[in-house]
C-alpha positions as MATLAB code, in Angstrom:
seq = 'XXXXXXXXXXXXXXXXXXXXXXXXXXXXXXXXXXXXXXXXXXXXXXXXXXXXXXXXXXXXXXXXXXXXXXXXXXXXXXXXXXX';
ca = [
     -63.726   27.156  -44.545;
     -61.490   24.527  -45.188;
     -61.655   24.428  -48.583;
     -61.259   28.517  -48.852;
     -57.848   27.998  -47.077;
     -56.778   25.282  -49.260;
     -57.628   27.019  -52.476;
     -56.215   30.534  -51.980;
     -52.836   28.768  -49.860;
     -52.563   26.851  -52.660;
     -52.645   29.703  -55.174;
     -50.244   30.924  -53.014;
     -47.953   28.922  -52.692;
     -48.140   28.369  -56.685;
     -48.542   31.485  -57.946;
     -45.647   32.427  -60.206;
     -45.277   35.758  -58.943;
     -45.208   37.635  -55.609;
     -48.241   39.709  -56.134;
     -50.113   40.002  -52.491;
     -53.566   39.049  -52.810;
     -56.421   40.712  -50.417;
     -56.694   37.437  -49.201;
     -53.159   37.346  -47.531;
     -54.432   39.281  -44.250;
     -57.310   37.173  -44.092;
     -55.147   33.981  -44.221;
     -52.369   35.192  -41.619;
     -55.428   36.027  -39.082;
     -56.289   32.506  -39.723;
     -53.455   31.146  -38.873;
     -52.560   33.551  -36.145;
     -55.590   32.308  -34.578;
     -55.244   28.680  -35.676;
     -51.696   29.041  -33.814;
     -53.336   30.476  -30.813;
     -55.404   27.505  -30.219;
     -52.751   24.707  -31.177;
     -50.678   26.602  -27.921;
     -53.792   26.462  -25.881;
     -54.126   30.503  -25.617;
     -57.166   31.597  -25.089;
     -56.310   35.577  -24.826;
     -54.281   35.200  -28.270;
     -56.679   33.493  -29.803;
     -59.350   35.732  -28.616;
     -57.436   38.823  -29.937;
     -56.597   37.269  -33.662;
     -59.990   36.035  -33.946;
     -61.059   40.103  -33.418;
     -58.243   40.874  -36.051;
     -59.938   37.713  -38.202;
     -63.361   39.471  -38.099;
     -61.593   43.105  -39.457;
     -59.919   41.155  -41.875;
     -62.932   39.615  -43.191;
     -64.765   42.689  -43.463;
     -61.855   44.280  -45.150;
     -60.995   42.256  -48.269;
     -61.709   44.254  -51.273;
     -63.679   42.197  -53.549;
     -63.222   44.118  -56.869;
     -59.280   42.969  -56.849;
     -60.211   39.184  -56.543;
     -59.875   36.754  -59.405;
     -63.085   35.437  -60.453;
     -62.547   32.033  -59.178;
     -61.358   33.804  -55.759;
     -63.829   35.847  -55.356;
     -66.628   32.688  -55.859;
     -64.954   31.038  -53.335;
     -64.888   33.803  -50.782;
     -68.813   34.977  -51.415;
     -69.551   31.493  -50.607;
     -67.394   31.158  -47.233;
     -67.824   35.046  -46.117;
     -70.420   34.374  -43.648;
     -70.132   31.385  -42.059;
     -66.120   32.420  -41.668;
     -67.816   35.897  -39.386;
     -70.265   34.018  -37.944;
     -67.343   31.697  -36.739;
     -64.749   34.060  -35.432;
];
């Protein structure tokens, strides 16, 4: 899971345009949830790790780079299984 966040962040963060990927909801649930536990809130990170879930189910493959889209297939169920 790791590893998913640190690829597609770092595309991110890299990428020389602005272009939203259908990975961006699935990373802000992340870290909305990631947040929720760092503050010790068990209700918010209850409720973001629902919106993870949706967001996981939701990311439309066909607009993925190849490289993307590899990484994804190979994280996509243990990253449901987990929320």
């Amino acid at each position: 899971m790791v590893a998913l966040i640190a690829t597609c962040s770092t595309q991110l963060l890299f990428a020389q345009d602005t272009k939203v990927s259908s990975l961006t909801p699935l990373l802000t649930s992340y870290f909305q949830v990631k947040n929720a536990f760092i503050n010790s809130n068990s209700a918010d990170a209850a409720t973001h790790s629902g919106e993870f879930l949706k967001a996981i189910s939701s990311v439309d493959m066909k607009t993925l780079p190849a490289a993307d889209m590899t990484a994804f297939m190979s994280f996509q169920d243990k990253l449901a299984f987990d929320a």
